[in-house]
N, CA, C and O atoms as a GROMACS GRO file, in nm:
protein
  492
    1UNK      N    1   3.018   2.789   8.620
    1UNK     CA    2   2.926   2.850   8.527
    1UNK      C    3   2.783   2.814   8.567
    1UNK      O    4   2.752   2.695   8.567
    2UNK      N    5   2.693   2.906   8.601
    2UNK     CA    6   2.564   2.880   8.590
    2UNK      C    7   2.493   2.836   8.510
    2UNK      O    8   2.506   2.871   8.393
    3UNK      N    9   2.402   2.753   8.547
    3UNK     CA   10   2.341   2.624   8.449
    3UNK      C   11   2.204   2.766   8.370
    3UNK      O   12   2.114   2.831   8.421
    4UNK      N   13   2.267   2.754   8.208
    4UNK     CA   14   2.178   2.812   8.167
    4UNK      C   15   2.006   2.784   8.142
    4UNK      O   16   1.992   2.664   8.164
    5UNK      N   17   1.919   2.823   8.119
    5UNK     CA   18   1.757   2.766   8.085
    5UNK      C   19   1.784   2.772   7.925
    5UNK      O   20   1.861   2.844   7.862
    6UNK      N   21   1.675   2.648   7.872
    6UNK     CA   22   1.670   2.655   7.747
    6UNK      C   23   1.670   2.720   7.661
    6UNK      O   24   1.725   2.706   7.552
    7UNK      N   25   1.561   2.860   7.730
    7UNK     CA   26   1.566   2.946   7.637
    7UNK      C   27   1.638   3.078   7.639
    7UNK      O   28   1.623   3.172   7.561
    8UNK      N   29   1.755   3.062   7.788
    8UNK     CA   30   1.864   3.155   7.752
    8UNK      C   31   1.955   3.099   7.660
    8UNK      O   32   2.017   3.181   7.593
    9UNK      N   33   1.988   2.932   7.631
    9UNK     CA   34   2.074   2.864   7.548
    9UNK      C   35   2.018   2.939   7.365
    9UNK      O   36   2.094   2.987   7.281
   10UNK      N   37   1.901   2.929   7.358
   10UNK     CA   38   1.852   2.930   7.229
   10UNK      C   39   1.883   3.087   7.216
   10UNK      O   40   1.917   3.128   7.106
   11UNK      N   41   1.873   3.171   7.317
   11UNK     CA   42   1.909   3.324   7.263
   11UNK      C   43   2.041   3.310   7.267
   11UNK      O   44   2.068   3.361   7.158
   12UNK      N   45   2.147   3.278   7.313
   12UNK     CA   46   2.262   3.278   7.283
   12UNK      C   47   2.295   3.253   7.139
   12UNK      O   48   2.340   3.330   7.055
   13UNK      N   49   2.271   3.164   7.133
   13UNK     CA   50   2.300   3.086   6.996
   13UNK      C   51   2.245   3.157   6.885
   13UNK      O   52   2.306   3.173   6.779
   14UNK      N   53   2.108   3.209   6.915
   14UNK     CA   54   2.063   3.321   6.816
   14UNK      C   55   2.194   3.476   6.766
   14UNK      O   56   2.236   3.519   6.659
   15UNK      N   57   2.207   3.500   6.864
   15UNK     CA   58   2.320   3.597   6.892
   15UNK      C   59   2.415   3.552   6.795
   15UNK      O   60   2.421   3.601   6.682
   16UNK      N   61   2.493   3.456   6.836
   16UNK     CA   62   2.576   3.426   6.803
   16UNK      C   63   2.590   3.391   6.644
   16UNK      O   64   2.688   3.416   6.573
   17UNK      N   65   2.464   3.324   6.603
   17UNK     CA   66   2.426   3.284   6.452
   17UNK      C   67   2.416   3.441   6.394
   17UNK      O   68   2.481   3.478   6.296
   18UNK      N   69   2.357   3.498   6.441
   18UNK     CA   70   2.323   3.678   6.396
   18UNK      C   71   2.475   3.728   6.337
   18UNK      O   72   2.507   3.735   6.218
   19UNK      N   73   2.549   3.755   6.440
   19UNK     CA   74   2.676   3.728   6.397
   19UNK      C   75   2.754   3.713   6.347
   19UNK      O   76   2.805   3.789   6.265
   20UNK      N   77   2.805   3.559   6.398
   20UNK     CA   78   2.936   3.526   6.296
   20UNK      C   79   2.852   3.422   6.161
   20UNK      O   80   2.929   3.373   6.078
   21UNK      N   81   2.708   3.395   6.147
   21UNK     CA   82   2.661   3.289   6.023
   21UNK      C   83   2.647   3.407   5.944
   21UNK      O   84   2.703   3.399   5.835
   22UNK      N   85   2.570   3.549   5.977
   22UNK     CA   86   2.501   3.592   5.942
   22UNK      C   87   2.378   3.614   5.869
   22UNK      O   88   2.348   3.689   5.776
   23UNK      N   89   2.301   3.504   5.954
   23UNK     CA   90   2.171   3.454   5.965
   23UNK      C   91   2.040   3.514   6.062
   23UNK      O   92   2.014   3.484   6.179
   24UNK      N   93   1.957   3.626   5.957
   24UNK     CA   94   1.910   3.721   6.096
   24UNK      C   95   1.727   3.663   6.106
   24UNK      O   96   1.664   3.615   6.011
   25UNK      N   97   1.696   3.677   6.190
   25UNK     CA   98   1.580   3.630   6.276
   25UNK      C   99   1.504   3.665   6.409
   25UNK      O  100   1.585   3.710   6.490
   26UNK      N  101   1.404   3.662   6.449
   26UNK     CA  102   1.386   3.684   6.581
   26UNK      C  103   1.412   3.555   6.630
   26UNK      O  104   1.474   3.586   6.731
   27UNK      N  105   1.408   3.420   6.630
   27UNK     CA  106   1.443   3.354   6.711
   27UNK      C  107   1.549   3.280   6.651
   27UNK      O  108   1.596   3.293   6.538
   28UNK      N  109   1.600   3.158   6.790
   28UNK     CA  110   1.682   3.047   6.712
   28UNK      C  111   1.636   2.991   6.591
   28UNK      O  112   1.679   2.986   6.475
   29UNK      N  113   1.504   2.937   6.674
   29UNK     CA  114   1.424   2.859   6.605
   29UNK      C  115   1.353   2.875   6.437
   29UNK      O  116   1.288   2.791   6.376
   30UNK      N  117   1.396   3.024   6.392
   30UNK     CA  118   1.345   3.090   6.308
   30UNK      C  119   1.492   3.077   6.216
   30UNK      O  120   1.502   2.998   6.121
   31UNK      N  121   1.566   3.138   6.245
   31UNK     CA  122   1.743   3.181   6.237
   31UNK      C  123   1.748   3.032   6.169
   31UNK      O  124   1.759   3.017   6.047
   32UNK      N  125   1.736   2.911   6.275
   32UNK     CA  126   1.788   2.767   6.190
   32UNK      C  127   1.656   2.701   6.045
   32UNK      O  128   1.666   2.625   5.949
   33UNK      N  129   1.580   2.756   6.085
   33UNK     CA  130   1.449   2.718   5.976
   33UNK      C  131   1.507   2.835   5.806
   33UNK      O  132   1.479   2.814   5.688
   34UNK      N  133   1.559   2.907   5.845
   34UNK     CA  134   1.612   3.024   5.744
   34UNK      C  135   1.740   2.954   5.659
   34UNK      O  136   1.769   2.942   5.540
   35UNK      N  137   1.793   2.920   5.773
   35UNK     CA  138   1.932   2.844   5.702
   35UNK      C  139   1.970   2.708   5.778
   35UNK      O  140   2.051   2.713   5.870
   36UNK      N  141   1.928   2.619   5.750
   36UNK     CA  142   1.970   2.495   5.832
   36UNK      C  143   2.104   2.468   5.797
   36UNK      O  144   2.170   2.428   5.894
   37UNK      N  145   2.186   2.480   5.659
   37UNK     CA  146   2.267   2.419   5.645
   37UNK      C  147   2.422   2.516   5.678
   37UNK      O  148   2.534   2.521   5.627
   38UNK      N  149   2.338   2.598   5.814
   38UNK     CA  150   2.501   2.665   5.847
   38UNK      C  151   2.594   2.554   5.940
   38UNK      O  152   2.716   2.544   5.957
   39UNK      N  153   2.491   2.485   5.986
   39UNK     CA  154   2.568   2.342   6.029
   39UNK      C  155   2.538   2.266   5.953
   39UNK      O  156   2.461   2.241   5.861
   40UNK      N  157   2.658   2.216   6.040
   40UNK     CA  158   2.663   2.031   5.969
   40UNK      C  159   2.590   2.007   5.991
   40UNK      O  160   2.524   2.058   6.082
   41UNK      N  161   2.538   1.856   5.879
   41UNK     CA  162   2.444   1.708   5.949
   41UNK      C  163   2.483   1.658   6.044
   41UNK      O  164   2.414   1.569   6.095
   42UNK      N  165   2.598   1.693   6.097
   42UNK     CA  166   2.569   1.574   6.244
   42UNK      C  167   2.572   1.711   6.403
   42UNK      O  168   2.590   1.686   6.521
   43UNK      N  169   2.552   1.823   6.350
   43UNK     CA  170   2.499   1.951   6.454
   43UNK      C  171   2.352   1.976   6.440
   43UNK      O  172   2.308   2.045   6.532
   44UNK      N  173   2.277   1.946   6.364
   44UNK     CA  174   2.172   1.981   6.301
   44UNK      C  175   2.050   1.894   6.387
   44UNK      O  176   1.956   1.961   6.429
   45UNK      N  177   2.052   1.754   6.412
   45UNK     CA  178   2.016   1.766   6.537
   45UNK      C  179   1.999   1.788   6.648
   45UNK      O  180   1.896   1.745   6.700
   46UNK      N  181   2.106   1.871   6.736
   46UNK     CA  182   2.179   1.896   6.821
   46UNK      C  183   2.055   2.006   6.843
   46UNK      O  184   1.966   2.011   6.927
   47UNK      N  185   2.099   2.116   6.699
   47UNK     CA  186   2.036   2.234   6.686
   47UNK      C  187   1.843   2.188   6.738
   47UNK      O  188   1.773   2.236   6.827
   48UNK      N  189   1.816   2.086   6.642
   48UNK     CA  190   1.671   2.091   6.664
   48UNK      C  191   1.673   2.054   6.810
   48UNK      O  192   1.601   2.135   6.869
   49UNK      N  193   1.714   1.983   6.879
   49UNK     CA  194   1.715   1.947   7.052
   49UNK      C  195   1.704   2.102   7.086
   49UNK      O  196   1.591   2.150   7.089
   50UNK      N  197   1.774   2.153   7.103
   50UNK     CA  198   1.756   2.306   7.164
   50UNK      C  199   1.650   2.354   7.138
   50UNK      O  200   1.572   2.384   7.228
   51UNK      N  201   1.625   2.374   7.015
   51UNK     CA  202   1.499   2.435   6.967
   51UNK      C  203   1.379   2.373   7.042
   51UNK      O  204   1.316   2.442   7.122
   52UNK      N  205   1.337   2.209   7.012
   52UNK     CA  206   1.254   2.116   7.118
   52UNK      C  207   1.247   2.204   7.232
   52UNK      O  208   1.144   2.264   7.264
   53UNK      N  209   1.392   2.215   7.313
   53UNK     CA  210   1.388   2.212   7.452
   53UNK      C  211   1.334   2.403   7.491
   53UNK      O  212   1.263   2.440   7.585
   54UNK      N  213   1.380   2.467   7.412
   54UNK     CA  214   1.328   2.611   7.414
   54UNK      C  215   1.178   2.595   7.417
   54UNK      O  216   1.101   2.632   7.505
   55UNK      N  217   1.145   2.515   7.268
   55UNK     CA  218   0.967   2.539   7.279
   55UNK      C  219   0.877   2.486   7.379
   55UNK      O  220   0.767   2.540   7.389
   56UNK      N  221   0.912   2.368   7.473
   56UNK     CA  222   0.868   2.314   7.558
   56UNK      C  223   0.894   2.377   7.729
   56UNK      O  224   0.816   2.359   7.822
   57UNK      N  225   1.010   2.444   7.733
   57UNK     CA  226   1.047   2.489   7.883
   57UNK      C  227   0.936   2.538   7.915
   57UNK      O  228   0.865   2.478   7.995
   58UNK      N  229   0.893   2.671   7.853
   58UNK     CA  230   0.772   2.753   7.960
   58UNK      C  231   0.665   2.668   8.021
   58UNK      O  232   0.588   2.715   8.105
   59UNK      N  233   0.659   2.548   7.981
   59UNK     CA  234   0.475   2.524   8.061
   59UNK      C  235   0.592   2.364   8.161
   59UNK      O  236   0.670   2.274   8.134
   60UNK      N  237   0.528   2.425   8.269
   60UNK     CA  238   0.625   2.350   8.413
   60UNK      C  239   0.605   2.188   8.373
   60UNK      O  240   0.705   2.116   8.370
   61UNK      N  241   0.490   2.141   8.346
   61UNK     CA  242   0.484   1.980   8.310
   61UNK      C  243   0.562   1.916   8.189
   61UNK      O  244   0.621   1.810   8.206
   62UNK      N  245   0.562   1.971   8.080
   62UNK     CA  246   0.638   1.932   7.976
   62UNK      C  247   0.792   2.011   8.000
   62UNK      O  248   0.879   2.003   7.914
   63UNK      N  249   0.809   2.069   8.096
   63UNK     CA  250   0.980   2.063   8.105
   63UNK      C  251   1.068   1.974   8.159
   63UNK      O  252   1.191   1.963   8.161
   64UNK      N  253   0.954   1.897   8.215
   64UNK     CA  254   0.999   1.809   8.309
   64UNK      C  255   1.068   1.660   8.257
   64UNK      O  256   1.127   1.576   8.324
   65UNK      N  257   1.023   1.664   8.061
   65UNK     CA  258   1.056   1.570   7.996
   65UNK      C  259   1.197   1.590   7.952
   65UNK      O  260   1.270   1.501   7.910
   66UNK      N  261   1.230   1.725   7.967
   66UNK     CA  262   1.392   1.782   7.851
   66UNK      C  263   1.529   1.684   7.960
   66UNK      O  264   1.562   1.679   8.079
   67UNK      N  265   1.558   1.641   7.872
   67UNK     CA  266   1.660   1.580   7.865
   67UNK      C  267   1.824   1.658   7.905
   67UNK      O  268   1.911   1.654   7.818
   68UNK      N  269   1.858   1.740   8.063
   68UNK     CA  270   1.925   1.820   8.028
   68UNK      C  271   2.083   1.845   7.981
   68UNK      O  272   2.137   1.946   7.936
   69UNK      N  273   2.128   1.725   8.006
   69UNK     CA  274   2.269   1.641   7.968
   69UNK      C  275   2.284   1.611   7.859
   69UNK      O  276   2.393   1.581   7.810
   70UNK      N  277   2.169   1.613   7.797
   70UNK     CA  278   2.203   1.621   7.628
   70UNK      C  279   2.178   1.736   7.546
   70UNK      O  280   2.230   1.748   7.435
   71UNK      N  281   2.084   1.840   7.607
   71UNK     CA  282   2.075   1.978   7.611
   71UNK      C  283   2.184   2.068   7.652
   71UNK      O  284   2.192   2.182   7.606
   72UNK      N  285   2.256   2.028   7.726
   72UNK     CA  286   2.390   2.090   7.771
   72UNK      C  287   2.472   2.077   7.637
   72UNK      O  288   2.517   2.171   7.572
   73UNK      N  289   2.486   1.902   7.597
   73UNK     CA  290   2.624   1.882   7.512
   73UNK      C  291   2.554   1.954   7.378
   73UNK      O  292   2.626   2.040   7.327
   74UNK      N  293   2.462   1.939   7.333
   74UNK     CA  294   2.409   2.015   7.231
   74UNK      C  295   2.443   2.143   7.208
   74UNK      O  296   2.500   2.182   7.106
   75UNK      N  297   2.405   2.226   7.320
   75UNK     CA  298   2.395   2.361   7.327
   75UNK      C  299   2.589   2.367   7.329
   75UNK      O  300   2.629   2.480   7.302
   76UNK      N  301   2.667   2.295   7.347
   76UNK     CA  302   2.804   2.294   7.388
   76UNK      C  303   2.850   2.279   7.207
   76UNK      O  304   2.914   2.356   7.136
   77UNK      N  305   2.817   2.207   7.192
   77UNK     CA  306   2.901   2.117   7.030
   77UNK      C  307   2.838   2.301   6.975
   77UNK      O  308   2.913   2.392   6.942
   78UNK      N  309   2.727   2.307   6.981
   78UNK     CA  310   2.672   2.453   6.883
   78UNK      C  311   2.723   2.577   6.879
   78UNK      O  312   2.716   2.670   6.799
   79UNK      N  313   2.802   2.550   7.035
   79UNK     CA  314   2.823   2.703   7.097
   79UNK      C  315   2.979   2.709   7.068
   79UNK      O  316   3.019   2.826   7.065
   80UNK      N  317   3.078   2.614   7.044
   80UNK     CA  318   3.173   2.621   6.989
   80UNK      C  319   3.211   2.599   6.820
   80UNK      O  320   3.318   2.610   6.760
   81UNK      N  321   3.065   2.560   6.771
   81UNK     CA  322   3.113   2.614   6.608
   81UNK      C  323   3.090   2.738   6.564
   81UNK      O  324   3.160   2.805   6.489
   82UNK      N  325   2.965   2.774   6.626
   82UNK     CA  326   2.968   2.917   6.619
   82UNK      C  327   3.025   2.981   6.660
   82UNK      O  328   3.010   3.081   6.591
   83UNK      N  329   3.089   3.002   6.732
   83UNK     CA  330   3.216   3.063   6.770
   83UNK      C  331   3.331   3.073   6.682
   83UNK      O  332   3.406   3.170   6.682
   84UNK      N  333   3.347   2.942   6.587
   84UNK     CA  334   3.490   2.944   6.487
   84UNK      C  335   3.451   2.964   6.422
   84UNK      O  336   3.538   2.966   6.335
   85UNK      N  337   3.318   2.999   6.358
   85UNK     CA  338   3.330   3.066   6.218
   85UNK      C  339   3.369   3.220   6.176
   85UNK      O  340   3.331   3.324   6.228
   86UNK      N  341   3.444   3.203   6.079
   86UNK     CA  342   3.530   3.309   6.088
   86UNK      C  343   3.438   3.409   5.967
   86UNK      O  344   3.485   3.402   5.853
   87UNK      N  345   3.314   3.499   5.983
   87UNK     CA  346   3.277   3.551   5.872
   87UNK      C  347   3.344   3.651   5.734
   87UNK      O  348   3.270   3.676   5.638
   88UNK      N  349   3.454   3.692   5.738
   88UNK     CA  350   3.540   3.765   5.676
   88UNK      C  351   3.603   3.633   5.580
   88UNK      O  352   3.614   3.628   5.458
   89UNK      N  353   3.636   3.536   5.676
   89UNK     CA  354   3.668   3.362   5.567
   89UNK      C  355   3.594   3.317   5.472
   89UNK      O  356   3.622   3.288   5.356
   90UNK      N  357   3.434   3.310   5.565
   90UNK     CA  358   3.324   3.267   5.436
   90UNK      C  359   3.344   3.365   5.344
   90UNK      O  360   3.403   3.316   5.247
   91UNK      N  361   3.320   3.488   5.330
   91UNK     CA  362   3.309   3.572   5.265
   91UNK      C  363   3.375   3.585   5.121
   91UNK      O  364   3.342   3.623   5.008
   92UNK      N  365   3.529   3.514   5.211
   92UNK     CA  366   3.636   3.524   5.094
   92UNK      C  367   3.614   3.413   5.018
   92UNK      O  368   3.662   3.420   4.905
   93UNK      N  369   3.546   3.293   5.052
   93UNK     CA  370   3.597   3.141   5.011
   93UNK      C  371   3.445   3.168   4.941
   93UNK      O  372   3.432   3.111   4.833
   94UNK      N  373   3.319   3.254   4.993
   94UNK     CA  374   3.224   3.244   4.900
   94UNK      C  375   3.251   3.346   4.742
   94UNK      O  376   3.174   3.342   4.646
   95UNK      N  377   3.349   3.412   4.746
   95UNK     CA  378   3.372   3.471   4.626
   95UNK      C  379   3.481   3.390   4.569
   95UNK      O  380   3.472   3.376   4.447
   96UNK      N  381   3.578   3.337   4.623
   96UNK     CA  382   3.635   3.238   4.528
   96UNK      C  383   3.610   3.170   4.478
   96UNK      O  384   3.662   3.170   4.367
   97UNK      N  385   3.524   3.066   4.504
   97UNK     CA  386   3.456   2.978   4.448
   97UNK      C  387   3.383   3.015   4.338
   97UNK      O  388   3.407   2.954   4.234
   98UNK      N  389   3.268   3.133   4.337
   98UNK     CA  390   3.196   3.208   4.261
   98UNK      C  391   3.288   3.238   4.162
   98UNK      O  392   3.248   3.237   4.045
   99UNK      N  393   3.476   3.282   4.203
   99UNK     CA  394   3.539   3.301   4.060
   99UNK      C  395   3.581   3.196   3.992
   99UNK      O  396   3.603   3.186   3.871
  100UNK      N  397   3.596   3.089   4.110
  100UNK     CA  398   3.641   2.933   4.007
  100UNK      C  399   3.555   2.896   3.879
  100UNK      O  400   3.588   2.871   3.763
  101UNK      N  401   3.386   2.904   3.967
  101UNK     CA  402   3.314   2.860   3.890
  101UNK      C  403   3.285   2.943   3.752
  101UNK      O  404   3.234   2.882   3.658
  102UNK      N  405   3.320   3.089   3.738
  102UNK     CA  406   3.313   3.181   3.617
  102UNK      C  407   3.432   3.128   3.544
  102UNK      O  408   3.409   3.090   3.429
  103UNK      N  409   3.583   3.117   3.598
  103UNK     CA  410   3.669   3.089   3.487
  103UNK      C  411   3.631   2.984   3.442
  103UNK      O  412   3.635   2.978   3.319
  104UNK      N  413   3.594   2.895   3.496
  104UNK     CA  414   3.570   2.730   3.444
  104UNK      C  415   3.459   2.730   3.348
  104UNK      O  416   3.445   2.622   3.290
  105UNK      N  417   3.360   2.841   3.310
  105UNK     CA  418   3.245   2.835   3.283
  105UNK      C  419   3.317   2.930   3.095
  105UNK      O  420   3.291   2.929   2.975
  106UNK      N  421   3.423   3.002   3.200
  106UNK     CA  422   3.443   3.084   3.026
  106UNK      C  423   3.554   2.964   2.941
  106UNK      O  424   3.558   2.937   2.821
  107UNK      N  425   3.614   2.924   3.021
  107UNK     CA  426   3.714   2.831   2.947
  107UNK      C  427   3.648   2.721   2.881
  107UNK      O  428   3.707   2.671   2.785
  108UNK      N  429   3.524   2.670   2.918
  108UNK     CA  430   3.476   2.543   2.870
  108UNK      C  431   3.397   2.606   2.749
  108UNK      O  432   3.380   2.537   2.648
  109UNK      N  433   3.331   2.773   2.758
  109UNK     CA  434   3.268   2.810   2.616
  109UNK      C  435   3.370   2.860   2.567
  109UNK      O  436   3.339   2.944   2.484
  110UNK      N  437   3.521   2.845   2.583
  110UNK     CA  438   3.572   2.894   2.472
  110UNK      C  439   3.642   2.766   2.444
  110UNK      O  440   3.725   2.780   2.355
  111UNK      N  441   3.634   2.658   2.488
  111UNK     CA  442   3.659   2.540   2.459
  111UNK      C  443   3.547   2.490   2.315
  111UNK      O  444   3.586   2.426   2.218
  112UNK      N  445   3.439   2.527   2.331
  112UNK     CA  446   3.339   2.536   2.279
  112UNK      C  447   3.362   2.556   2.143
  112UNK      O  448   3.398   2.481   2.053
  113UNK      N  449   3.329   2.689   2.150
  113UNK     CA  450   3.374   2.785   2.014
  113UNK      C  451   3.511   2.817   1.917
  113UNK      O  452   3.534   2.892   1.823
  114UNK      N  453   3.596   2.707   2.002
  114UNK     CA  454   3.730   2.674   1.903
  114UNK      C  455   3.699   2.546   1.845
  114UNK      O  456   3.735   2.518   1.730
  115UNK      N  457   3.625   2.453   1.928
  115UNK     CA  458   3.584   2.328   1.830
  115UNK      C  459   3.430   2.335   1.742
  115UNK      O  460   3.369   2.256   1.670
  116UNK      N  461   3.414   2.438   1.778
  116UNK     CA  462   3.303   2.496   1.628
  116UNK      C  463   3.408   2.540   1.537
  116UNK      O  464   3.412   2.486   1.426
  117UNK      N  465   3.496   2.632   1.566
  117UNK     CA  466   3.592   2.722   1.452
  117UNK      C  467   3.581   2.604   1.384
  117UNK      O  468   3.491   2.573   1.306
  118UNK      N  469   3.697   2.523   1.425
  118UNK     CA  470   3.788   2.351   1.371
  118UNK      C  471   3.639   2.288   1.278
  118UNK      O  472   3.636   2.278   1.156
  119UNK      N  473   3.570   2.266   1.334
  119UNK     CA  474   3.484   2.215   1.280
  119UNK      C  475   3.432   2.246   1.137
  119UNK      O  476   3.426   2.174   1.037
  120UNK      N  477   3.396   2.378   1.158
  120UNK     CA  478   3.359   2.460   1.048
  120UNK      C  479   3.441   2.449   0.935
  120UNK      O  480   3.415   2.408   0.822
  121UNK      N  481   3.559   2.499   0.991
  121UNK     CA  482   3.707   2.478   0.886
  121UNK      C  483   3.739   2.311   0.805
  121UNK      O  484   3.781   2.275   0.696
  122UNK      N  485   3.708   2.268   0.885
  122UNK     CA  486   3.703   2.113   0.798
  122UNK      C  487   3.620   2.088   0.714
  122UNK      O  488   3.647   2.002   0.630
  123UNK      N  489   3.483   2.160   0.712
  123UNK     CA  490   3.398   2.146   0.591
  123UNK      C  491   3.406   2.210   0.451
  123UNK      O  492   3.323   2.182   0.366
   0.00000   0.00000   0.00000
């Protein structure tokens, strides 16, 4: 595999966030500022390393600081979660939840309003 540049890593990943997060943006760097918490806390640095290493590549003296072995595993750990997210899954697990939280919300006001009835009735 050809050793990608930073800022073909960061368009990938853009792509890919576009995608399967469905997180839209012109850049990575924009895409993860929109939604940081499509990763985890322990990808989320990973993510900002890339981003670092994207904003710094173009000018030849400050590329010379990027770190690329940890820019690799970064861009690696990122490029295989995005990949498993399954958007049709979120989708489903974000409306289930949304229905957990409605039944739970009607059962506790009608939890409510039977111990007003009771209440009432005892006076």
């Amino acid at each position: 595999m050809a050793m990608l540049t930073p800022l073909e890593m960061a368009e990938n990943l853009s792509a890919l966030m576009a995608k399967h997060a469905r997180v839209r943006g012109r850049s990575f760097a924009r895409q993860f500022h929109r939604a940081p918490r499509v990763f985890p806390k322990r990808l989320r640095a990973d993510a900002r390393a890339v981003i670092a290493a994207a904003q710094i590549a173009p000018n030849p003296k400050l590329a010379r600081r990027i770190d690329h072995d940890r820019l690799r595993r970064s861009y690696d750990n990122l490029l295989e979660y995005l990949e498993n997210i399954d958007p049709s899954e979120r989708r489903k697990t974000r409306f289930l939840n949304w229905l957990a939280a409605l039944v739970f919300n009607l059962l506790l006001l009608v939890g409510i309003v039977l111990a007003v009835v009771f209440y009432l009735r005892q006076i």
